[in-house]
C-alpha positions as CSV (number, residue, x, y, z in Angstrom):
1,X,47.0,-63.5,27.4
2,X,50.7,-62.3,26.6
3,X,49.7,-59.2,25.6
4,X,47.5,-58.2,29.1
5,X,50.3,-59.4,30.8
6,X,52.6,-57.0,29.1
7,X,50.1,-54.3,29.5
8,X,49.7,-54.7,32.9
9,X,53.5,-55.1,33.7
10,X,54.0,-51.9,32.6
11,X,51.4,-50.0,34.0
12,X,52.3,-51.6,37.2
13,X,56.5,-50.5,36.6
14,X,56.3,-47.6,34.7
15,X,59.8,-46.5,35.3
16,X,60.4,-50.0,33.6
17,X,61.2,-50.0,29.6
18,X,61.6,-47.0,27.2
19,X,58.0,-46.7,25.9
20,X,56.0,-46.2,29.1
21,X,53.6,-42.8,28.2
22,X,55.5,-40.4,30.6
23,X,51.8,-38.2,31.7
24,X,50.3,-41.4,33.2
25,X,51.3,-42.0,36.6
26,X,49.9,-44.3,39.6
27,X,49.6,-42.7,42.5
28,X,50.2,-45.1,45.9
29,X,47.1,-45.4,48.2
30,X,48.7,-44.3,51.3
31,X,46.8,-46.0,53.3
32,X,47.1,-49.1,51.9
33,X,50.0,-51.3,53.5
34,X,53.3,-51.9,51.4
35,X,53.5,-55.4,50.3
36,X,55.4,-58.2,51.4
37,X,58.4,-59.7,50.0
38,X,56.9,-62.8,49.4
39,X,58.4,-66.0,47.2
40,X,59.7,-66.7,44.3
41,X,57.0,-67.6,41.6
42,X,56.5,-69.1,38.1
43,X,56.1,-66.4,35.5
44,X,52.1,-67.3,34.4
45,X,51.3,-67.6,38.4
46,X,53.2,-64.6,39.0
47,X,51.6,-62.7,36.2
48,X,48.0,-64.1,37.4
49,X,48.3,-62.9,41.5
50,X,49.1,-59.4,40.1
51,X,46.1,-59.3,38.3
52,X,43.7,-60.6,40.1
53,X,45.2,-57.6,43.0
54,X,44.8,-54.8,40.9
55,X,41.4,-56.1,40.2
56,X,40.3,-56.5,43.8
57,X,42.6,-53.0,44.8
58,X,39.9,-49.8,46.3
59,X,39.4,-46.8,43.1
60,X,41.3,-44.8,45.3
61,X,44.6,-46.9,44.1
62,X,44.0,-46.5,40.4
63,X,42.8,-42.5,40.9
64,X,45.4,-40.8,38.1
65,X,46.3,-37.3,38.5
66,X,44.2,-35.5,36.0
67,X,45.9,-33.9,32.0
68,X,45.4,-29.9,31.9
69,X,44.8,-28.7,28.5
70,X,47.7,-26.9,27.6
71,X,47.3,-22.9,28.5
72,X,47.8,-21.1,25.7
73,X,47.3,-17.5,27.8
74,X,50.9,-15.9,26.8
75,X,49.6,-15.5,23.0
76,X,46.2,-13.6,24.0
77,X,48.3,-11.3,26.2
78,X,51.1,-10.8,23.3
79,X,48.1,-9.7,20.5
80,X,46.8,-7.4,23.3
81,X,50.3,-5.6,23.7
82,X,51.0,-5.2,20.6
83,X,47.7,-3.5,19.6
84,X,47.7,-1.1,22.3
85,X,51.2,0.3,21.2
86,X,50.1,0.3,17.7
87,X,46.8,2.1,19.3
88,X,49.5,4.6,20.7
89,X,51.8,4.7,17.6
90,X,48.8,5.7,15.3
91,X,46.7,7.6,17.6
92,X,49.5,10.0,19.1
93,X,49.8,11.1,15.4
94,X,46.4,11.6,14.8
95,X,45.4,13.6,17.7
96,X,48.7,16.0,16.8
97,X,47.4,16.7,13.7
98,X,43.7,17.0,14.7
99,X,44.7,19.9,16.9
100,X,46.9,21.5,14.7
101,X,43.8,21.4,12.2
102,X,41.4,23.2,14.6
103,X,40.0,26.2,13.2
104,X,42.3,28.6,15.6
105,X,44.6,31.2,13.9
106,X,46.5,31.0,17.3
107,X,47.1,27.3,16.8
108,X,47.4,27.2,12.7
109,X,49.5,29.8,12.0
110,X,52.7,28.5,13.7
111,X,52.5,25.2,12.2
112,X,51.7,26.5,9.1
113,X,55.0,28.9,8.8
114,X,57.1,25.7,10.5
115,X,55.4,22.6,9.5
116,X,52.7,23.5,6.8
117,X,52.3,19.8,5.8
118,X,50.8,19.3,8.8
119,X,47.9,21.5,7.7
120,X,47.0,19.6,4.5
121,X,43.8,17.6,5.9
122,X,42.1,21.0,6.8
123,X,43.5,22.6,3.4
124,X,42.1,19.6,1.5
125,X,38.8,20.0,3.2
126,X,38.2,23.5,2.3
127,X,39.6,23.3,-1.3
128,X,37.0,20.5,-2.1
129,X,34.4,23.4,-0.5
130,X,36.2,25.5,-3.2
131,X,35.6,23.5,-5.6
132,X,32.2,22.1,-5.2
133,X,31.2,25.6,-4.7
134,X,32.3,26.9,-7.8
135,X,31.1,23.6,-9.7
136,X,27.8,23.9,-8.1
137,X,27.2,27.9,-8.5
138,X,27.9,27.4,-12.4
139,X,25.3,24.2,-12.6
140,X,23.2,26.8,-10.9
141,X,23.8,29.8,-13.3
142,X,23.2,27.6,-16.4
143,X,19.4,26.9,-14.7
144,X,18.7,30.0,-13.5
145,X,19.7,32.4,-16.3
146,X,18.5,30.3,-19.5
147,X,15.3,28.3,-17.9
148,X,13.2,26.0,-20.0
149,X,10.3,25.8,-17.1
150,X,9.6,26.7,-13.7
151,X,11.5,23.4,-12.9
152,X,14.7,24.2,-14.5
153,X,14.4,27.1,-12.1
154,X,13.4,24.9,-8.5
155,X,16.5,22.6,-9.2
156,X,18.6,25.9,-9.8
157,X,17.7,27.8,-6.8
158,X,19.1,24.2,-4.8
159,X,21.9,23.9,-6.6
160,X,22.8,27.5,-5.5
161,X,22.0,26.6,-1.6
162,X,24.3,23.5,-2.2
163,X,27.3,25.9,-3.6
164,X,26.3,28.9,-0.8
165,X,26.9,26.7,1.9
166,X,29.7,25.0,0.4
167,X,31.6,28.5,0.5
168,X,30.3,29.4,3.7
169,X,31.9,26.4,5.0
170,X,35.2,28.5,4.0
171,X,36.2,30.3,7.1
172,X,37.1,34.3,7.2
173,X,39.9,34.1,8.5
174,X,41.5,31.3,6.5
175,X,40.9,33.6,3.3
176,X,42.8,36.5,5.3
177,X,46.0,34.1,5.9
178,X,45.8,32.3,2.6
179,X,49.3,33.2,2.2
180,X,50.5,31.7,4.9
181,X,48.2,28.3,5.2
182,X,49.0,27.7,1.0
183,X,53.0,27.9,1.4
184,X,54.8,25.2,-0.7
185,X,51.2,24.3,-2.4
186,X,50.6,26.9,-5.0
187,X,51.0,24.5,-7.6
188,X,48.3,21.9,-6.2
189,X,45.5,23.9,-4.5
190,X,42.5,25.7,-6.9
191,X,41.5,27.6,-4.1
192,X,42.4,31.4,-4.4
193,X,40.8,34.7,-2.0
194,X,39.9,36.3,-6.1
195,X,38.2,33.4,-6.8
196,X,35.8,32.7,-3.5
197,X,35.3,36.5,-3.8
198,X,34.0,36.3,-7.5
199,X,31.8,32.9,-6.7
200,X,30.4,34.4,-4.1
201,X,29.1,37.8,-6.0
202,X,28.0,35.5,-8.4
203,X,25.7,33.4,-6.1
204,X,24.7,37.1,-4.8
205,X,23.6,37.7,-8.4
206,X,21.9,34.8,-8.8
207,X,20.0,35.1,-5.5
208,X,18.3,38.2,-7.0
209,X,17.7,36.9,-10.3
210,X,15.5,33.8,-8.8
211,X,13.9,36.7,-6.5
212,X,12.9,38.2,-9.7
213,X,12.1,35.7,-11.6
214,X,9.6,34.4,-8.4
215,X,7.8,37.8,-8.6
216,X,7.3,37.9,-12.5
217,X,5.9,33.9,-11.8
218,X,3.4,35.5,-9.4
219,X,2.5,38.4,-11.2
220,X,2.1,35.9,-14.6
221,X,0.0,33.5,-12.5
222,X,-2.1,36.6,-11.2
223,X,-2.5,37.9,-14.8
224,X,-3.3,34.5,-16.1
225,X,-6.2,34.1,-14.0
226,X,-7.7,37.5,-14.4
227,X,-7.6,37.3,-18.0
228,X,-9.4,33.7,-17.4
229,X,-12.2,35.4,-15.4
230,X,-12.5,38.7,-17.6
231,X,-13.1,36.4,-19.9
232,X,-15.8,34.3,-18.4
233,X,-17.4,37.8,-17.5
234,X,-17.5,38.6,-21.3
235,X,-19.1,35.2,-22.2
236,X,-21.7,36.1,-19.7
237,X,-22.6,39.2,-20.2
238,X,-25.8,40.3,-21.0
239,X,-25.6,44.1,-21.0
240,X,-23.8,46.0,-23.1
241,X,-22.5,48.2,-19.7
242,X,-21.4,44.5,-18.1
243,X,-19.6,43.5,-21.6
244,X,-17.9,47.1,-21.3
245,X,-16.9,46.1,-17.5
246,X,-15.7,42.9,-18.8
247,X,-13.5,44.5,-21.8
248,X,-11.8,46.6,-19.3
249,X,-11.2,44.2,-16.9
250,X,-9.5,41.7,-19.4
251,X,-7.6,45.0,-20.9
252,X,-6.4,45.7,-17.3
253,X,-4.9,42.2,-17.3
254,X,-3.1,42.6,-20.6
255,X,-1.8,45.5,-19.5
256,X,-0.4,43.6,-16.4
257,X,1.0,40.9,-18.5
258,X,3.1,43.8,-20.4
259,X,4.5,45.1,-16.9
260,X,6.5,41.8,-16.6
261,X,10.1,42.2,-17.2
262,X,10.6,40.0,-20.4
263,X,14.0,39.0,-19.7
264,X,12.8,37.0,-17.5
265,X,10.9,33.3,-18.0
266,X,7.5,34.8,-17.1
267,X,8.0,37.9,-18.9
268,X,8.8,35.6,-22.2
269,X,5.7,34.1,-21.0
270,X,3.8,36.8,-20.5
271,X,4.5,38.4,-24.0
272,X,3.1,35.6,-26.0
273,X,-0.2,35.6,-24.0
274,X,-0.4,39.5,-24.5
275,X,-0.8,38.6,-28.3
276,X,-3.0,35.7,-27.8
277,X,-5.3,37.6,-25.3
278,X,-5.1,40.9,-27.4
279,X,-6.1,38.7,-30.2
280,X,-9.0,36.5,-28.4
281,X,-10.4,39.6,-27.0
282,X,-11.0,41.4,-30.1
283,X,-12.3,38.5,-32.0
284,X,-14.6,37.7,-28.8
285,X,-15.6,41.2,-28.2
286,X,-16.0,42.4,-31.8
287,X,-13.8,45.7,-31.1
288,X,-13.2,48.5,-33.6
289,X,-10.9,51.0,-32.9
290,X,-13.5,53.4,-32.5
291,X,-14.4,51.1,-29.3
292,X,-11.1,50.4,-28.0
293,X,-10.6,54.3,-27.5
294,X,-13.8,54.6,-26.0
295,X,-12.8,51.9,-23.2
296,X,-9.5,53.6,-23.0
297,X,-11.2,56.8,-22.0
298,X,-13.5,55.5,-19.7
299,X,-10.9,53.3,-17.7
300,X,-8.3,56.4,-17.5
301,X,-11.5,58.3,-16.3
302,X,-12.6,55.8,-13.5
303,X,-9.1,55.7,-12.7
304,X,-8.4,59.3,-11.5
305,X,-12.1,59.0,-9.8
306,X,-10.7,56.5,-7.5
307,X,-7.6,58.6,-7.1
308,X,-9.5,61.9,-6.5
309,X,-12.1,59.8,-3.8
310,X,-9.0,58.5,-2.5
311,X,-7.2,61.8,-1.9
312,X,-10.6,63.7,-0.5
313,X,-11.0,61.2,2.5
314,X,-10.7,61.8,6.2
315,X,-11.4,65.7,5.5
316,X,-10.6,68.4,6.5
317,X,-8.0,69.5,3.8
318,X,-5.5,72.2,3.3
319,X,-6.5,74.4,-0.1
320,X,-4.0,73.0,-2.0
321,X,-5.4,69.7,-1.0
322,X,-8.6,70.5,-2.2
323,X,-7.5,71.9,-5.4
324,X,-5.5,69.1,-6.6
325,X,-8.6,67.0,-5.6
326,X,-10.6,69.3,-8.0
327,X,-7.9,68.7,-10.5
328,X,-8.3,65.3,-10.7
329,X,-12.4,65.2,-10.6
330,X,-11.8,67.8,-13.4
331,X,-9.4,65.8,-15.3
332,X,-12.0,62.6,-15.2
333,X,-15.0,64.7,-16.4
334,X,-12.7,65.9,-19.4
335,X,-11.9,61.9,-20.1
336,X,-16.0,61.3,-20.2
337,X,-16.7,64.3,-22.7
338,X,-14.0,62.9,-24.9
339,X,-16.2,60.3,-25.8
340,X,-17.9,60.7,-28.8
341,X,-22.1,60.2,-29.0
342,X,-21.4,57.9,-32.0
343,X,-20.8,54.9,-29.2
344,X,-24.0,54.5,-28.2
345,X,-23.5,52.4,-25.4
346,X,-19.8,53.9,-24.6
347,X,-21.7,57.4,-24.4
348,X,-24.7,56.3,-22.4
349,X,-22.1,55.6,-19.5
350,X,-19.9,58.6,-19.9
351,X,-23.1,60.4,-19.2
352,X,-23.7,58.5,-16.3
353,X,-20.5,58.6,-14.9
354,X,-20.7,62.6,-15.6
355,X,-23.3,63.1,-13.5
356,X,-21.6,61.4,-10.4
357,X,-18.5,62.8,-11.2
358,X,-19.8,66.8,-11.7
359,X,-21.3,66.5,-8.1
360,X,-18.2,65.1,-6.3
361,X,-16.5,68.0,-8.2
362,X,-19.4,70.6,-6.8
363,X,-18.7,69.4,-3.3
364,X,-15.0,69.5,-3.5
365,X,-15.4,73.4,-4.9
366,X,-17.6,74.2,-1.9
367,X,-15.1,72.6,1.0
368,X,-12.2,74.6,-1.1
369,X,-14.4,77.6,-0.8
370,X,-15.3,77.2,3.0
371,X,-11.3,76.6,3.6
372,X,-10.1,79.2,1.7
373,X,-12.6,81.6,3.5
374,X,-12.3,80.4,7.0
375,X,-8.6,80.8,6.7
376,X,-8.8,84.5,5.5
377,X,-11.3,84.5,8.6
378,X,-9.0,83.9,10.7
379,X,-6.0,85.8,9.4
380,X,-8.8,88.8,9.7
381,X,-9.7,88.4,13.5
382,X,-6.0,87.6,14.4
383,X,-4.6,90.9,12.7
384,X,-7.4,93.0,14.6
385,X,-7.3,91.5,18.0
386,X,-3.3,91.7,17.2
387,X,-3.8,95.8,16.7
388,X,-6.8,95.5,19.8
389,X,-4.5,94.7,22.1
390,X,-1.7,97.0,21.2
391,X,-3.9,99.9,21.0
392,X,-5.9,99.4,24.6
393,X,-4.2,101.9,27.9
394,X,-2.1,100.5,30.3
395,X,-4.1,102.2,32.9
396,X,-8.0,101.2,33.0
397,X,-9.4,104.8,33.8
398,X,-8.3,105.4,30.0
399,X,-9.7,102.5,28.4
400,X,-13.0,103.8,26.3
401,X,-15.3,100.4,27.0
402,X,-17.6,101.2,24.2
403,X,-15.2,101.3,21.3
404,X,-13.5,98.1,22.7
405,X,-16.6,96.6,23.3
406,X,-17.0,97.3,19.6
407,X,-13.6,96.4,18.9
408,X,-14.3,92.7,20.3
409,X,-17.4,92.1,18.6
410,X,-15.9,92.7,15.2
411,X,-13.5,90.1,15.4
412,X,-16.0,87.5,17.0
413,X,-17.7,88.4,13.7
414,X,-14.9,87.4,11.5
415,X,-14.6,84.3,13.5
416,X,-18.4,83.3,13.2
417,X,-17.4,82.9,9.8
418,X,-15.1,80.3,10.4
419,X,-16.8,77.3,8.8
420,X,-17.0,73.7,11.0
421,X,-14.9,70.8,8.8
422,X,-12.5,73.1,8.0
423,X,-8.4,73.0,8.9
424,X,-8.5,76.3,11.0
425,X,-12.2,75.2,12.7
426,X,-10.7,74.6,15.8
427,X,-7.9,77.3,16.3
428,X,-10.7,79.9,15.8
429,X,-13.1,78.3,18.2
430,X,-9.9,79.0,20.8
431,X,-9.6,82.3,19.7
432,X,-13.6,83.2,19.9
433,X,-13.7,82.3,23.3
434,X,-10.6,84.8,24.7
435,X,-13.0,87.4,22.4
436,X,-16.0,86.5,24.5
437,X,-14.7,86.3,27.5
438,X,-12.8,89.9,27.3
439,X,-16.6,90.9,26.1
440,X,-18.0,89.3,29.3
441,X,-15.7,91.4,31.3
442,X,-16.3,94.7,29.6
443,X,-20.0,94.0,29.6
444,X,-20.0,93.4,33.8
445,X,-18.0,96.5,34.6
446,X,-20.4,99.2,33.1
C-alpha cells in the first residue's frame, strides 16, 4: 500500500522529487473546476481521497501527450549530399576524358600534343586491337598454311575474321598521327603503322590461300565422285564400247585430280588418289599399254569433235572460220587412223567414229566452198557494176541501151551465184535488186 501511494504521489506532483520521468506529463482537464482548499488530513485518509479521485476523474484528465519516435531525417539527407558531389567529383572527370577520347582528329590532336595522358583509354583500346590482331592472324596462319583436315582449315578461316576485324577496328587516321597520339609511350605501346601494315598483307595473303584451298576442295570432291561413278560404269559394263566409255571417263577424272595444285591440302589429297585410281583402274580394267594409247587417241579425237561442232554452230562463217573448223575435223580423223587394227574393239569404234567424222568434214568443205565462191561473186559484180557506172554518158541520147542492158545482166549473173547461208548472202541480194531495177528501166524505155 506504501508503494501505490508513492506511485501515485508522484504522478500526481511531478515537479515533486528528482526521479519523476521528465516525457510524462498530466495535462489539466480544463473544464474541470480547480479544487478546493479543503482541511488538513491524516496521511492514510489523505492518501485514500486522492485515489479514489483519480479513479472516479473523466479519460479526458489522464489523456498524456503522445512520445514521437525520434526523427532521424538529417542523416538520410547528409548520405544523399555527399553522394551527389561524389557523383559530380567522379563523373566531371569521366565525361572530360570520354570526349577527349572521341574518334575526332579535331578533338584528339590538341590534347594529345598538351595532355597526351589523357588519351591513354582510347590508346589502350586500340593496342589490345593490335595485339589480338597480330595474335590471332598467326593462330590463323599456323591452320591455314600447314592443315591436317578440312577442319584445321574452318577454325582458321575464323580465326582470321576474328584478327580482320580486330584491325579494322584500328581507325585510318590514328595510324596517320601515330606520332603524335604515342608521345611519351614508345616504350609501352606494341602498336606501330609497319606492323598493322605487315598484319594486314598477311591476312590479305591468307584470304587467298583459303580461296584456293576452297576451290582445290571442290574440284577434289568433284573428282572423287566421278572417279566413284566411272567406276560403277566399268563394273557394269557389258560392252566392250560401254567399258571403253567407262575407261575414259574414269581417265578424265584422274586427269582432273592431277590439275589440283598440290601445295595445297586437296592437291596432297588429290595426288595419292591419282596413284590409287591409276592403280585400281588398271587392275579393274585389265589395261595394256597397247590399250591405254588406244583410249588416249580416241578421247583426244572426240575431244576436237566437240571443239570443231562447237565452232561450226550458228553458221554462216567467214573462210577462215570454216577452215579452222576443217582443221580440227581433220585433226580428229588423223587421231582415229592412228589406231592400230590390232585393238579389235578400239578399232571397231575408230571406224565408226570415222565415218561421222568424214561427213561433218564433207559438209564443212562444201560451206567453205560456197563462201569462198560467193565472196569472189560478189567482188566480181561489184567491180563491173563499179566500171558500169563510170563508163555510162551523162547525157541519155548517148547511152547505147543494148550493151547496158547487157552490161546489167552480167553482173545479176555473178550475183545468182551468190550462195544462200553464206556471210555475203544478203549484201548481194541488195546489190541484185539496184541491177534489176536499172534492167526494169532500160527494158520500159525501148
Amino acid at each position: 500500500m506504501g508503494i501505490l501511494n508513492s506511485m501515485f504521489a508522484k504522478w500526481k506532483h511531478p515537479q515533486q522529487g528528482g526521479g519523476c520521468d521528465p516525457d510524462i506529463q498530466v495535462i489539466a482537464n480544463p473544464s474541470s473546476t480547480p479544487p478546493q482548499p479543503q482541511t488538513p488530513q491524516s496521511s492514510a485518509a489523505q492518501r485514500y481521497t486522492e485515489l479514489e479521485a483519480s479513479l472516479t476523474r473523466s479519460p479526458q484528465a489522464l489523456s498524456t501527450k503522445s512520445i514521437d519516435p525520434p526523427q532521424n531525417n538529417g542523416g538520410f539527407k547528409k548520405f544523399g549530399k555527399r553522394l551527389f558531389w561524389t557523383g559530380i567529383l567522379l563523373g566531371v572527370p569521366a565525361g572530360i576524358i570520354y570526349v577527349v577520347n572521341l574518334p575526332y582528329p579535331v578533338i584528339r590532336q590538341p590534347v594529345s600534343k598538351t595532355v597526351p595522358i589523357l588519351l591513354l583509354p582510347s590508346n589502350m583500346v586500340i593496342d589490345a586491337n593490335f595485339k589480338k590482331g597480330q595474335a590471332t592472324i598467326e593462330e590463323a596462319r599456323q591452320l591455314i598454311e600447314s592443315p591436317t583436315s578440312a577442319a584445321d582449315l574452318d577454325r582458321g578461316e575464323l580465326k582470321l575474321k576474328d584478327g580482320k576485324s580486330a584491325l579494322d577496328a584500328i581507325p585510318a587516321w590514328y595510324v596517320a598521327d601515330w606520332a603524335d597520339y604515342s608521345r611519351g609511350y614508345w616504350g609501352y605501346w606494341e602498336f606501330s603503322p609497319a606492323g598493322l601494315q605487315g598484319a594486314r598483307i598477311k591476312a590479305g595473303q591468307l584470304e587467298a590461300k583459303v580461296f584456293q584451298e576452297k576451290n582445290a576442295q571442290i574440284s577434289l570432291t568433284e573428282a572423287e565422285k566421278t572417279v566413284a561413278l566411272a567406276k560403277v560404269q566399268l563394273q557394269q559394263a557389258t560392252s566392250p564400247v560401254d567399258k571403253k566409255l567407262a575407261v575414259q571417263n574414269w581417265q578424265a577424272a584422274i586427269d582432273q585430280l592431277s590439275q589440283i595444285p598440290p601445295q595445297t591440302l586437296a592437291g596432297r589429297k588429290a595426288q595419292q588418289l591419282v596413284n590409287t585410281s591409276t592403280r585400281d583402274l588398271k587392275a579393274l580394267a585389265g589395261l595394256t599399254i597397247g590399250n591405254e594409247k588406244v583410249t588416249y587417241l580416241l578421247g583426244g579425237a572426240e575431244e576436237f569433235a566437240k571443239k570443231a561442232a562447237e565452232a561450226g554452230r550458228n553458221p554462216p562463217h567467214s573462210s577462215d572460220r570454216w577452215i579452222e573448223v576443217a582443221g580440227m575435223w581433220e585433226e580428229a580423223i588423223q587421231r582415229l587412223k592412228n589406231i592400230p587394227s590390232e585393238d579389235v574393239v578400239g578399232y571397231a569404234e575408230a571406224q565408226k567414229r570415222l565415218a561421222e567424222y568424214r561427213a561433218s568434214l564433207s559438209e564443212v568443205k562444201v560451206r567453205l566452198k560456197n563462201e569462198q565462191e560467193s565472196v569472189q561473186a560478189l567482188d566480181r559484180a561489184n567491180q563491173k557494176l563499179t566500171t558500169l557506172w563510170a563508163s555510162l554518158p551523162k547525157d541519155g541520147k548517148d547511152l547505147n541501151r543494148n550493151q547496158a542492158i547487157a552490161s546489167f545482166m552480167a553482173i545479176n549473173n555473178d550475183l545468182e551465184k551468190v550462195q544462200n547461208g553464206t556471210t555475203v548472202y544478203l549484201k548481194a541480194q541488195e546489190v541484185k535488186l539496184q541491177v534489176q531495177q536499172q534492167l526494169k528501166l532500160l527494158q520500159q524505155a525501148k
